[in-house]
DRENDREN-922760 format. One line per field, with one value per residue (C-alpha): x, y, z; residue in one letter; residue number from 1. Coordinates in steps of 0.05 Angstrom, whole numbers. Each point is the difference from the previous one (the first is absolute). Example, Ala and Ser with C-alpha at 12.3 -4.5 7.8 and 13.67 -1.06 7.14 Angstrom:
2
c1: c(246,27)
c2: c(-90,69)
c3: c(156,-13)
residuo: c(A,S)
num: c(1,2)
This chain:
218
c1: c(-2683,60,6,11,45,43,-7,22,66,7,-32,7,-48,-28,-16,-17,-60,-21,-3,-31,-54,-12,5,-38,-54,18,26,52,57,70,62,48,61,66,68,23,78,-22,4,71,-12,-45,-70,-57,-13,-27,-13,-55,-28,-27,-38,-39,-70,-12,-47,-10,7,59,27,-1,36,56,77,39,73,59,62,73,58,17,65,32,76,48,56,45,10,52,-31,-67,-31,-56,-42,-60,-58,-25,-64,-47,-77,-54,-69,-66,-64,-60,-26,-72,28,54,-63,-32,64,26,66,51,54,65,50,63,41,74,3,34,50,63,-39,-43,66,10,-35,-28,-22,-41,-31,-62,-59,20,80,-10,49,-28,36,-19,-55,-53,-56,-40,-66,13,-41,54,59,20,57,-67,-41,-64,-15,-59,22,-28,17,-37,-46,-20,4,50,31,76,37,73,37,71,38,68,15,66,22,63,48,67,54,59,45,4,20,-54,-44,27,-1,-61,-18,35,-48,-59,16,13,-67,-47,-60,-26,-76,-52,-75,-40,-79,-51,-80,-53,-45,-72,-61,29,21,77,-6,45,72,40,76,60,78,57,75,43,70,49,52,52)
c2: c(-977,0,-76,20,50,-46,-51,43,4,-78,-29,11,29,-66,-18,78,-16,-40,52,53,-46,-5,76,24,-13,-41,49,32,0,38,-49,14,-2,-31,15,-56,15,-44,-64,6,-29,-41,27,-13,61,30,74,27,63,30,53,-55,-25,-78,-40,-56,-44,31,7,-75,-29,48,-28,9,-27,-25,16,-2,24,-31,-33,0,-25,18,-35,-1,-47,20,62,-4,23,-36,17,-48,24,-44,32,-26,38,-16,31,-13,14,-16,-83,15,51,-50,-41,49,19,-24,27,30,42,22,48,25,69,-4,85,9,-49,-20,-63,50,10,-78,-53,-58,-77,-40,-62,-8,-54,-67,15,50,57,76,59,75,-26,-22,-34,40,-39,-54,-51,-14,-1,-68,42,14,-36,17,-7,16,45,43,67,39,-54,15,-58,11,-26,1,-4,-13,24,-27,9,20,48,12,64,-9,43,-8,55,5,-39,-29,59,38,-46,-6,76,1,-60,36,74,-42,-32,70,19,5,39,-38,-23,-39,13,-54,5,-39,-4,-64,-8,-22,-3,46,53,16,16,62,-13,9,3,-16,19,-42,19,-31,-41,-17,-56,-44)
c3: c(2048,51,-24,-63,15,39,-52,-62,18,7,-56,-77,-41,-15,68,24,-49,49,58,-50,-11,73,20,-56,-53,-62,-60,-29,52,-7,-2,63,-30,49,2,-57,20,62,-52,14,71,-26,26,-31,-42,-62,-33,-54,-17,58,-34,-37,29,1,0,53,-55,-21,65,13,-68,16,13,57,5,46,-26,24,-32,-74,-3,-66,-5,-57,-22,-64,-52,-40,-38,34,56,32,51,25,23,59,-2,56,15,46,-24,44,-24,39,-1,-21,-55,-26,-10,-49,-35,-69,6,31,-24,24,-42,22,-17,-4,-12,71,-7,-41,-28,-47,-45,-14,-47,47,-9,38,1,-29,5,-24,6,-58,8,-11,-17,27,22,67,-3,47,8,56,-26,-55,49,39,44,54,54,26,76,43,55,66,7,54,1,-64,-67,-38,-58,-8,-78,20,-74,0,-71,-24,-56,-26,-19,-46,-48,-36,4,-40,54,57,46,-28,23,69,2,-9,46,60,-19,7,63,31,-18,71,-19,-63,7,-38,-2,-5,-22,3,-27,1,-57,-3,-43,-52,49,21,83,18,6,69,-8,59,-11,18,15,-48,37,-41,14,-39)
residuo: c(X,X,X,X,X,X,X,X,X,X,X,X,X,X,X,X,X,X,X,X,X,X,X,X,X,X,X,X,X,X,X,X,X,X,X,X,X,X,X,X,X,X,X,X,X,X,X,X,X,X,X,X,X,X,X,X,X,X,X,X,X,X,X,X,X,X,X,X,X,X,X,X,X,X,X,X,X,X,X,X,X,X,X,X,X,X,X,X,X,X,X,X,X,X,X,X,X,X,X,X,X,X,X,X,X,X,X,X,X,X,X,X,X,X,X,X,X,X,X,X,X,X,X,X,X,X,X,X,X,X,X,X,X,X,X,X,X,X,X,X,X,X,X,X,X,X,X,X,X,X,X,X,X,X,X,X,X,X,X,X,X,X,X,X,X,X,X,X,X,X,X,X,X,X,X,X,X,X,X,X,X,X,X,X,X,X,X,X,X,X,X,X,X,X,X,X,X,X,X,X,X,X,X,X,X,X,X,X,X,X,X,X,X,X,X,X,X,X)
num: c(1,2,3,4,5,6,7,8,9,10,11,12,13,14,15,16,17,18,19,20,21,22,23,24,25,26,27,28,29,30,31,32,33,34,35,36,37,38,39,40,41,42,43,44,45,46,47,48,49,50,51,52,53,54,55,56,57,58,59,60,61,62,63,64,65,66,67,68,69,70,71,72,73,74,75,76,77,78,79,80,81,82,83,84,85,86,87,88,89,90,91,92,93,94,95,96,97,98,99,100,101,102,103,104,105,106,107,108,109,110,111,112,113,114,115,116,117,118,119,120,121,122,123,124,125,126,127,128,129,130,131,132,133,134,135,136,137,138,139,140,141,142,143,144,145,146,147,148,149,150,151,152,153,154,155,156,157,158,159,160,161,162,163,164,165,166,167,168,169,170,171,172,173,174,175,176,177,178,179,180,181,182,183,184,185,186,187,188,189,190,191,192,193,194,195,196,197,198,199,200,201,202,203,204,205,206,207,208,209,210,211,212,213,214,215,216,217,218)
């Protein structure tokens, strides 16, 4: 048990499934839950419920994520205000679960952060533009890659999700705009969450979420 222990503060709850399994019989396990403001250095990390029991199938189709600070530059275009969303996210699930997985979803909330009060684009499958909307299951996106990867020693399987939103809206002039631009970019404590779930054989695995500082630029 003092592996596990040791281990737990280490590894995502992904890979603690892996200890758990070792130190104790297999059944309904309770997620450990890490600090997911750690994303912002970019350790591995991810957060559920604590106070609900898994399964070790559960436990093992669960996300965990590397995520860094989200850039997002604004600029102004006569009226308009832009501001592009570089949004980059690493999720890892284990190898032999990515094998029995159908899907995998990631969602992002914009609540925390300036970006929730603007209409965005981005660029859909096939060069199609969408509006106010994300497609959220990443077997319909092209902005990802899929790697094999070791972490711990352990198979993993790395979805590197690279895509730009843009967050726009037109004010009555130009200085408005700017105005507002030059708020925005004095703005230090804005965060996303990002949330993520797999899907297989007609079951939805429980979702882990991470949160990302929000830097703004011109």
């Amino acid at each position: 048990m003092t592996k596990y222990i040791i281990m737990k503060t280490i590894l995502p709850i992904l890979l603690i499934s892996i200890v758990l399994f070792s130190c104790s019989k297999q059944g309904d396990v309770k997620p450990t839950s890490t600090d997911s403001t750690k994303t912002n250095n970019g350790h591995l990390s991810a957060t559920s419920d604590p106070t609900v029991k898994l399964s070790h199938d559960d436990s093992i189709h669960m996300a965990a994520f590397i995520i860094y600070p989200q850039n997002v530059k604004t600029s102004v275009n006569g009226k308009t205000l832009n501001l592009v969303f570089d949004e980059r996210v690493n999720i890892f699930l284990m190898a032999d679960a990515y094998e029995q997985t159908y899907a995998v979803h990631l969602k992002e909330d914009f609540k925390k952060s300036v970006l929730a009060a603007f209409d965005f684009s981005t660029e859909g499958e096939n060069g199609v533009t969408a509006y106010n909307y994300v497609e959220d299951n990443l077997n319909n996106i092209r902005f990802k890659t899929v790697t094999d990867t070791l972490i711990k020693g352990v198979k993993v399987k790395k979805i590197a999700v690279h895509r730009q939103l843009t967050f726009s809206k037109t004010y009555d002039s130009q200085q408005l705009a700017t105005d507002q631009q030059n708020i925005i970019l004095s703005h230090y404590q804005d965060f996303i969450t990002f949330s993520a779930y797999t899907y297989y054989k007609q079951k939805n695995y429980p979702t882990t979420s991470a949160v990302a500082f929000v830097k703004y630029g011109n």
